[in-house]
C-alpha positions in Angstrom: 30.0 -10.8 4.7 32.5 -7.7 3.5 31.5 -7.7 0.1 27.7 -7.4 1.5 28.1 -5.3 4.1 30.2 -2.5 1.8 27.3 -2.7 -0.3 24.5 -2.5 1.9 26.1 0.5 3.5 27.3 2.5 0.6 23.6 2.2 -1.2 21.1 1.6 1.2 22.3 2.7 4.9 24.6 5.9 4.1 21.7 7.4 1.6 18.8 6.6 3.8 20.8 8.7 7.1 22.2 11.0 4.3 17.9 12.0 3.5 17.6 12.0 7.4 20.2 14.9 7.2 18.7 16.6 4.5 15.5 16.6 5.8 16.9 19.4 8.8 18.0 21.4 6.2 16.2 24.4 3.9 18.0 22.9 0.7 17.1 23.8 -2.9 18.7 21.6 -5.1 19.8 24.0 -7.5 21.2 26.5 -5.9 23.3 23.5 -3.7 24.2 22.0 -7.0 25.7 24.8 -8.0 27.2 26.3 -4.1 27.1 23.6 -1.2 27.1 25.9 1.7 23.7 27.3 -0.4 22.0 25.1 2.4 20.8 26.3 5.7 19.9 23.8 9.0 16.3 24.9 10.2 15.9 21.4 12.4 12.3 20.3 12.4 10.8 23.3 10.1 10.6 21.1 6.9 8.3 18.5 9.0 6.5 21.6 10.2 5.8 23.0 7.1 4.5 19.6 5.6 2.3 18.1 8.4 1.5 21.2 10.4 -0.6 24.8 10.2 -1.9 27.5 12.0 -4.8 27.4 13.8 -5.3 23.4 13.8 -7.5 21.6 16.4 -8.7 18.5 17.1 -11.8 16.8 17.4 -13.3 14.1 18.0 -15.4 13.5 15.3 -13.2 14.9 12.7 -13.5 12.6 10.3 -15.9 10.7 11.1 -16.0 7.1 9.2 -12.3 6.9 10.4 -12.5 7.7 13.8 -15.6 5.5 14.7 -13.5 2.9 12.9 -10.6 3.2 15.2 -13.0 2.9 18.1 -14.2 0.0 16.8 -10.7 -1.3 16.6 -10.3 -0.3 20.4 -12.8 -2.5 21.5 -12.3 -5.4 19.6 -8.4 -5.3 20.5 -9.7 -4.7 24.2 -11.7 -8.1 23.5 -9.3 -10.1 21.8 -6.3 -9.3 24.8 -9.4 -9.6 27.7 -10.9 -13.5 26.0 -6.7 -14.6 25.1 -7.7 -15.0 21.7 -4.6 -13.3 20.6 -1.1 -13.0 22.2 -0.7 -9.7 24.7 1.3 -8.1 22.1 -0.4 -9.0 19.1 -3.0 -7.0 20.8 -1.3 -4.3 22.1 -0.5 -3.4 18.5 -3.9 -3.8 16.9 -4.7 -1.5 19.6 -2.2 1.1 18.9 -3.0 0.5 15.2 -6.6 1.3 15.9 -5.9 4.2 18.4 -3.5 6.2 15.8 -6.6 5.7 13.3 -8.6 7.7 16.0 -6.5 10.2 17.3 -4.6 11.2 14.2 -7.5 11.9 11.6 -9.3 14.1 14.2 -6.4 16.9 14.1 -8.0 19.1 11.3 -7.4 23.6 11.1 -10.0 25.4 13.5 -11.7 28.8 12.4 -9.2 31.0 10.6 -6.7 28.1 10.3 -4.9 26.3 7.4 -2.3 23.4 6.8 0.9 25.1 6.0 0.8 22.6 3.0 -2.7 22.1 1.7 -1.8 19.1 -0.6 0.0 16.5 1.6 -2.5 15.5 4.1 -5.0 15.1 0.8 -2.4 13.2 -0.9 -1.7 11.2 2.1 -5.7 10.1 2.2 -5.1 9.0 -1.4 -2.4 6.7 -0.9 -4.5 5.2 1.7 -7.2 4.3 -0.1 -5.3 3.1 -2.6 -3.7 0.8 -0.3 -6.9 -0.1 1.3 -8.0 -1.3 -2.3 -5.2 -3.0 -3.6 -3.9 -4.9 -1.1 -7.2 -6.7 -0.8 -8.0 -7.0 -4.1 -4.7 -8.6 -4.4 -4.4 -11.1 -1.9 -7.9 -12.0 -2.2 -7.7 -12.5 -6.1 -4.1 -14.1 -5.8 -5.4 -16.2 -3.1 -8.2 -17.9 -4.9 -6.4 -18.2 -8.2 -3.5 -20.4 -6.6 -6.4 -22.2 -4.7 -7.8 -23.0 -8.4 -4.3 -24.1 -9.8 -2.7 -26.1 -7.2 -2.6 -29.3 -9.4 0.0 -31.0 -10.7 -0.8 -31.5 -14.4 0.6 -29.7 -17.5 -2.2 -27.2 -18.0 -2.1 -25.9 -14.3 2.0 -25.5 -15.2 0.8 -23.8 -18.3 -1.8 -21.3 -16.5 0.8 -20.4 -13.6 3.1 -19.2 -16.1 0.4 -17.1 -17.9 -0.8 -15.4 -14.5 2.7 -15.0 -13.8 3.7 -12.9 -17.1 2.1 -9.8 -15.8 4.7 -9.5 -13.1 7.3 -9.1 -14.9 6.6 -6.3 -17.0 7.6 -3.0 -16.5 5.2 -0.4 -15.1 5.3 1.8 -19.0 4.3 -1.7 -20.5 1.3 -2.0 -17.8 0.3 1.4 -18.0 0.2 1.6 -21.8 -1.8 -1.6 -22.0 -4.8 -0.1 -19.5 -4.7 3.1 -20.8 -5.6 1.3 -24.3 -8.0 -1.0 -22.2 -9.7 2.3 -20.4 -9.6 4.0 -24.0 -13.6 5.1 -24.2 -13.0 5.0 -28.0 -11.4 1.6 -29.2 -10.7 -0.2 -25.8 -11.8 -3.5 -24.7 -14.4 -2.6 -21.9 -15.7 0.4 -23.6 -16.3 -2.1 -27.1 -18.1 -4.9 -23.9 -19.8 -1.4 -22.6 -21.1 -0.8 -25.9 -22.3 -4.3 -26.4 -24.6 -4.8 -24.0 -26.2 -1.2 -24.6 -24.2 1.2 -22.1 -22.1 4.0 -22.5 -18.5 4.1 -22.4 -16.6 5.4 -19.1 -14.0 8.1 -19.1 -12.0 6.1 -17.0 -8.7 8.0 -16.5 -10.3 11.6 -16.8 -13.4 11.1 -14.6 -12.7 11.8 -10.4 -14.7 8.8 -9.7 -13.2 6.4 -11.6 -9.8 7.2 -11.9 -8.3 6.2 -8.9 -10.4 2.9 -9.6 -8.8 2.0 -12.7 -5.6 2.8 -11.6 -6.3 0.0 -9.1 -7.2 -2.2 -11.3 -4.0 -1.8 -13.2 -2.2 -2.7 -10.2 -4.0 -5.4 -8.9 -3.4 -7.4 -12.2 0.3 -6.6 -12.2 1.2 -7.6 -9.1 -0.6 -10.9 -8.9 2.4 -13.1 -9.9 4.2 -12.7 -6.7 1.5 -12.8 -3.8 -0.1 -15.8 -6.4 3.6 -18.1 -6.0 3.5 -17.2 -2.4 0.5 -18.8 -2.1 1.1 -21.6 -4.1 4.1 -22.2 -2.3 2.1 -22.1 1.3 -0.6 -24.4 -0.1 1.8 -27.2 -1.7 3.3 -27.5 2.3 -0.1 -28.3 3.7 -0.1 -32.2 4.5 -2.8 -33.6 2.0 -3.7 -36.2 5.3 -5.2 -33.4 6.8 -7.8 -32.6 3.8 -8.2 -36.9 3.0 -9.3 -37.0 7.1 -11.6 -34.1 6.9 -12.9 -36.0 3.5 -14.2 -38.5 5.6 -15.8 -36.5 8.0 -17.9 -35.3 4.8 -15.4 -31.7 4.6 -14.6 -30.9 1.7 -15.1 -27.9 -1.3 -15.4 -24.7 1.0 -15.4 -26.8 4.4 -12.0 -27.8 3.8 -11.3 -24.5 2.5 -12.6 -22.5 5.4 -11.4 -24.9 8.1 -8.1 -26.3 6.8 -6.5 -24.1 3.9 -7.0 -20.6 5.2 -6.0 -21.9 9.1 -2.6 -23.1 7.5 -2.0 -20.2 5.3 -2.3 -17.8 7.9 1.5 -16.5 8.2 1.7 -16.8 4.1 -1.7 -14.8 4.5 0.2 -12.3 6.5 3.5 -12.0 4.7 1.8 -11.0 1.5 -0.5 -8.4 3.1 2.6 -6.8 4.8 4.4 -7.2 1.5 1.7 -5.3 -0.6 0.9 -3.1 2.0 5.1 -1.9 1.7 5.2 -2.3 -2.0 1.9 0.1 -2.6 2.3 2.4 -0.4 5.4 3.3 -2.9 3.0 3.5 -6.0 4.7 5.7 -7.9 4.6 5.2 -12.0 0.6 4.3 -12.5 -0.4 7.7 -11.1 2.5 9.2 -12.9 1.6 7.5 -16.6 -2.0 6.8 -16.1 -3.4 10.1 -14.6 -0.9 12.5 -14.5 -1.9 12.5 -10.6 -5.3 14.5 -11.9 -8.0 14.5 -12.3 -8.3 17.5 -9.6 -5.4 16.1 -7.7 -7.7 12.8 -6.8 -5.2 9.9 -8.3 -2.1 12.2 -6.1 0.2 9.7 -4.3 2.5 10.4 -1.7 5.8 9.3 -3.8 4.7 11.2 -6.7 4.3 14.3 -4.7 7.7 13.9 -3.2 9.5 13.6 -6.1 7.9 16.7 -7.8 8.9 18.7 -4.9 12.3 17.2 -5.0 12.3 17.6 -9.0 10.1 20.2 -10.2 10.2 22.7 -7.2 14.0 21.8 -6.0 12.8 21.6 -2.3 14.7 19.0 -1.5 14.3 19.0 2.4 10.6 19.5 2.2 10.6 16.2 0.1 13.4 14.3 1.9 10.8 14.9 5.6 8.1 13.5 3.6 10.1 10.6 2.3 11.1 10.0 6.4 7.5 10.3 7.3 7.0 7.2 4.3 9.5 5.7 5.6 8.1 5.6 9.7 4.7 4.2 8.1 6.6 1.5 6.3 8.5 0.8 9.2 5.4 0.2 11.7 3.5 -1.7 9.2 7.0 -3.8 9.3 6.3 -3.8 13.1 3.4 -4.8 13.0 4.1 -7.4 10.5 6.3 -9.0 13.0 4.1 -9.2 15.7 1.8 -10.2 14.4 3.3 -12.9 12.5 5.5 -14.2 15.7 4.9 -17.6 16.7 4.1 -18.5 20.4 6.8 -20.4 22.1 
């Protein structure tokens, strides 16, 4: 295990405590580049200058669609420990899921307060709802397109391979091929716009659409992956299982409902933790596509760290927010594995 090991440590384990390190430190990259005792330790001031203000309060109704939605979350995970329909833990963690949902959007600046860093909390809320729209649009459409080619038979090969190809272009390919689909002068949907008497969207440039199609872009690039997995969790289901429910009259969306999505429900899980990981580091669609505009409403989280890494040379501003990536990565991880455990 040497050769794996050396490797794993030297790129993945030394750089990941090495941006821990950097993150307690005032370092502009420039001037370090150029002096290395140019950098200054200031401890947990970088996190306090990203996540924190003056003046900030908390209430309860904050924001409110969030908040009632974490109490929501409460109860039910309240319900599901109290009837046993989940395990203890599995509901101890949709319950501290749903409590952080609560407690942490109700922190907001009182009268005669501000965030130290206006943008990050903003940006945050758009890399949310990005997640929150790709990862279903994902699994659901990668679900139902393996459920529509598991057959054995050449054209089903044919089409898997097809729905396939979009994975494994690069992300200047995908983005160069929507921004000609989104063009509202010679692209496809503004020509089908056109067609049935409407008038072309401004995809890219309009705040309400934007972060849409930049969703859309992603939702047909990753399908090739979360699509195999499923494919791969469907071909292990025993076919006695649907020929028994076929004489019991189930079949179509009974066998569906009660015998597919019951046995796919770790592959289910796997591929929403997956996606959640992989989109949460969007990077390159908001980057080519957008620009992060318009307004700042397409802004991801990654894009905004590496232009104050890059552009402003704040290196330990942008190495606290890459941590603070990382710690939501890690407990959707956590979660992931909870959730996903099997009971002895």
């Amino acid at each position: 295990m040497s050769p794996f090991l050396a490797v794993y440590g030297l790129f993945l384990v030394y750089p990941f405590f090495k941006g821990v390190w950097i993150s307690l430190h005032d370092w502009n990259l420039l001037e370090v580049a150029f002096n290395p005792d140019a950098k200054e330790y200031v401890g947990l001031r970088n996190y306090e200058r990203v996540m924190w203000g003056k003046g900030i309060t908390w209430g309860a109704f904050a924001a409110p669609v969030l908040q009632i939605l974490g109490l929501i979350g409460i109860g039910a995970a309240l319900w599901l420990g109290r009837t046993a329909r989940v395990s203890r833990a599995t509901a101890i963690a949709l319950g501290i899921a749903a409590l952080l949902l609560f407690v942490l959007p109700g922190f907001h600046p009182g009268e005669g307060g501000r965030w130290y860093d206006r943008r990050f909390w903003p940006t945050v809320g758009n890399t949310l709802v990005f997640v929150a729209l790709a990862v279903p649009g994902v699994t659901i459409s990668a679900l139902l397109l393996a459920a529509a080619l598991n057959r054995e038979t050449r054209a089903m090969s044919v089409l898997r391979t097809l729905f396939f190809l979009s994975q494994v272009l690069s992300v200047t390919v995908v983005t160069l091929i929507w921004q000609i689909m989104f063009s509202p002068r010679q692209g496809l949907i503004a020509n089908i716009t056109e067609l049935f008497g409407g008038s072309p969207i401004v995809w890219l440039t309009d705040e309400r659409f934007a972060m849409a199609a930049i969703v859309i872009t992603t939702v047909w690039w990753s399908l090739g992956i979360a699509m195999i997995l499923f494919l791969a969790g469907l071909q292990d289901i025993s076919k006695d299982l649907y020929e028994a429910a076929a004489l019991d009259n189930a079949t179509g969306m009974k066998a569906f409902w009660h015998i597919t999505l019951p046995n796919l429900k770790r592959t289910i899980t796997l591929v929403i933790v997956l996606q959640i990981i992989l989109h949460f580091q969007v990077f390159g669609q908001s980057h080519l596509m957008t620009q992060g505009g318009p307004n700042d409403t397409t802004q991801v989280l990654v894009r905004y760290i590496y232009q104050t890494a890059f552009r402003d040379s704040e290196l330990g501003r942008a190495s606290a927010m890459a941590v603070f990536l990382f710690v939501i990565m890690g407990g959707f991880s956590i979660l992931q594995f909870v959730l996903g455990r099997e009971k002895d």
